[in-house]
Residue frames relative to the residue before (quaternion, step in Angstrom):
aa qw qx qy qz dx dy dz
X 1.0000 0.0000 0.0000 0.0000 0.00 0.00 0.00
X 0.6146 0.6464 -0.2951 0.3427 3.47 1.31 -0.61
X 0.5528 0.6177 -0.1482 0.5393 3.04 1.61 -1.28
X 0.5995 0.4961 -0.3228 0.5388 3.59 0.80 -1.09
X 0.7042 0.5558 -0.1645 0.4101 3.65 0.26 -1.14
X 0.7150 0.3323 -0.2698 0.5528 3.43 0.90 -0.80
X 0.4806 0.5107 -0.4034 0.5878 3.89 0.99 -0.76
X 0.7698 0.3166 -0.2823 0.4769 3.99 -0.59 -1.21
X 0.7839 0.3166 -0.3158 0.4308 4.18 0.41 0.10
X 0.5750 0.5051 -0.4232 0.4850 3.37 1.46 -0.35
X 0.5815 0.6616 -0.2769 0.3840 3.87 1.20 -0.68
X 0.5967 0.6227 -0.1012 0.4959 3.08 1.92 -1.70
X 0.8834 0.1699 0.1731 0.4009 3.04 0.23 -1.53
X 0.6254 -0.6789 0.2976 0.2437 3.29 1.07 -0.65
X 0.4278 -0.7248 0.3436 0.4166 3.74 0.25 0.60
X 0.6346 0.3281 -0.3342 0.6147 4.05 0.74 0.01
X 0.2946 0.5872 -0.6817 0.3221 3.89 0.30 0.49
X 0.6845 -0.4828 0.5236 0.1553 3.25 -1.82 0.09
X 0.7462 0.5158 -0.0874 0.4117 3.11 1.12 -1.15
X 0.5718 0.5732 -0.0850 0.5807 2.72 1.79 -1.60
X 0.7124 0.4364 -0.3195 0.4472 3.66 0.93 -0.61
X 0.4888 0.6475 -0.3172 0.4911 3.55 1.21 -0.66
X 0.8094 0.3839 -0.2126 0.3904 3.55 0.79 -1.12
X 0.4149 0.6821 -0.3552 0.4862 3.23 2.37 -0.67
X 0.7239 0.5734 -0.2111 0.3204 3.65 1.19 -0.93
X 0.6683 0.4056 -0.2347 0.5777 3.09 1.47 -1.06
X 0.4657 0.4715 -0.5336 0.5255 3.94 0.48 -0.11
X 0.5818 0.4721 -0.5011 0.4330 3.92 0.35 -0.70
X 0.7200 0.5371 -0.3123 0.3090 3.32 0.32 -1.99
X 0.6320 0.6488 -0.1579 0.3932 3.39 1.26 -0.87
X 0.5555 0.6601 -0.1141 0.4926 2.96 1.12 -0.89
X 0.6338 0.5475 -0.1079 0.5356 3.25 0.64 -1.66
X 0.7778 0.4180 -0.0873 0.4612 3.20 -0.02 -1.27
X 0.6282 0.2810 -0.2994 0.6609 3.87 1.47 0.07
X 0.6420 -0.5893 0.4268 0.2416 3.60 1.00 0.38
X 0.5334 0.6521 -0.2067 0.4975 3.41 1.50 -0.01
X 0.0427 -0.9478 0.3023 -0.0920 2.76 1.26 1.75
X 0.4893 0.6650 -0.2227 0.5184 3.38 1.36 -0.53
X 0.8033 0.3839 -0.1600 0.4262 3.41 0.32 -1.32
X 0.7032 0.3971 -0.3320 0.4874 3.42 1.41 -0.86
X 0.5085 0.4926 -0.5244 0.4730 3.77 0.63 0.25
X 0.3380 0.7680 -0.3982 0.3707 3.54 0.85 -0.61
X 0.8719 0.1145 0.1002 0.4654 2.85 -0.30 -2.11
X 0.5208 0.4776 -0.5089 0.4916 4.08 1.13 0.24
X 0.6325 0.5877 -0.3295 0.3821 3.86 1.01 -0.14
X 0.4973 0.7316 -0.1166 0.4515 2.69 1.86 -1.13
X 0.7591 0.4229 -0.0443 0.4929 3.31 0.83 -1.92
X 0.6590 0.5990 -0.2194 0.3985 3.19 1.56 -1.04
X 0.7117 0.5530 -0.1855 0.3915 3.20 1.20 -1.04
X 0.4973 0.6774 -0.1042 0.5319 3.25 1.80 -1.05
X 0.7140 0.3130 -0.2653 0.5673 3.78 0.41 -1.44
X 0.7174 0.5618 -0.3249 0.2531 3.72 0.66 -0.23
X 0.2679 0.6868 -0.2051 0.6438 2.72 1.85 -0.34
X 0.9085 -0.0054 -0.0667 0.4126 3.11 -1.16 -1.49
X 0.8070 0.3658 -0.3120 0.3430 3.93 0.97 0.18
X 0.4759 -0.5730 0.3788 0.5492 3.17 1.59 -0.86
X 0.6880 -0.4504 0.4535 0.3437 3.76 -1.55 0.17
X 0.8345 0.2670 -0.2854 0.3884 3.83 0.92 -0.57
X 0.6033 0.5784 -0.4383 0.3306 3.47 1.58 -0.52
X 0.6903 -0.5931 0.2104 0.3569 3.31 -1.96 1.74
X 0.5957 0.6014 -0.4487 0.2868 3.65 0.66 -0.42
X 0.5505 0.5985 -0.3484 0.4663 3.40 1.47 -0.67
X 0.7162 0.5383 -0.1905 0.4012 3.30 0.54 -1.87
X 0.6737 0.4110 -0.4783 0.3852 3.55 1.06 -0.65
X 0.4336 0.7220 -0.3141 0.4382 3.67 1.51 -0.95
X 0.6966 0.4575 -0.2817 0.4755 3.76 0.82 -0.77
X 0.6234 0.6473 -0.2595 0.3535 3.12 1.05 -1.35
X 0.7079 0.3042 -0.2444 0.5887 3.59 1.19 -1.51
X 0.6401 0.4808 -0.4925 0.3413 3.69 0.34 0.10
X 0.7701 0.3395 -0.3649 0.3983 3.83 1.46 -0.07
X 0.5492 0.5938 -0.3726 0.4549 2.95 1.38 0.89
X 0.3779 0.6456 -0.3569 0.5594 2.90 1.58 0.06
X 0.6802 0.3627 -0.1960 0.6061 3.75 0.45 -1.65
X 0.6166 0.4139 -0.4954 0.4506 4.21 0.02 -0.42
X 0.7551 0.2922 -0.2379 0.5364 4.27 0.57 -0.78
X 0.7240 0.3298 -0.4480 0.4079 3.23 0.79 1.27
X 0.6556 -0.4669 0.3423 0.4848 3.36 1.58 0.07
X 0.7708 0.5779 -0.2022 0.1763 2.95 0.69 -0.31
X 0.1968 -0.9451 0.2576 0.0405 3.11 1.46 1.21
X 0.4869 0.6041 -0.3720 0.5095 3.71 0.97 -1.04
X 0.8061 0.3619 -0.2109 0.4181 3.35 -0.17 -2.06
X 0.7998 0.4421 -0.3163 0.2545 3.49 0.39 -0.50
X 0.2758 0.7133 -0.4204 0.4883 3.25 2.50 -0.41
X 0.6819 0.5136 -0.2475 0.4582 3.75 -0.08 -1.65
């Protein structure tokens, strides 16, 4: 359904929409959570790169985007990257 959602807003709106990032995030969250560690950095980079852009480096939508991208790197070992 995620996949649907991100196709039917990226068509809508546009891959750097707001909305469209939000869902760039939860396909991550999704990801993750199937262990599909690879793909969800993917798409938190994705979301990450976007909200910075269209919000900036400190607003919360970003910061939450950081958050699931250093939890991502903490359930892989990967302490450094997730320190940063």
């Amino acid at each position: 359904m995620y996949r649907r959602a991100l196709e039917g807003r990226e068509k809508a709106w546009g891959p750097e929409h707001t909305s469209t990032l939000d869902t760039v995030n939860n396909l991550g969250i999704l990801y993750a959570d199937q262990g599909k560690m690879a793909e969800a950095e993917a798409m938190y980079r994705r979301a990450l790169e976007g909200k910075e852009k269209m919000w900036g480096p400190e607003h919360t939508s970003t910061l939450a985007t950081v958050n699931n991208l250093g939890i991502l790197y903490a359930d892989q070992g990967k302490m450094a990257e997730a320190e940063v």
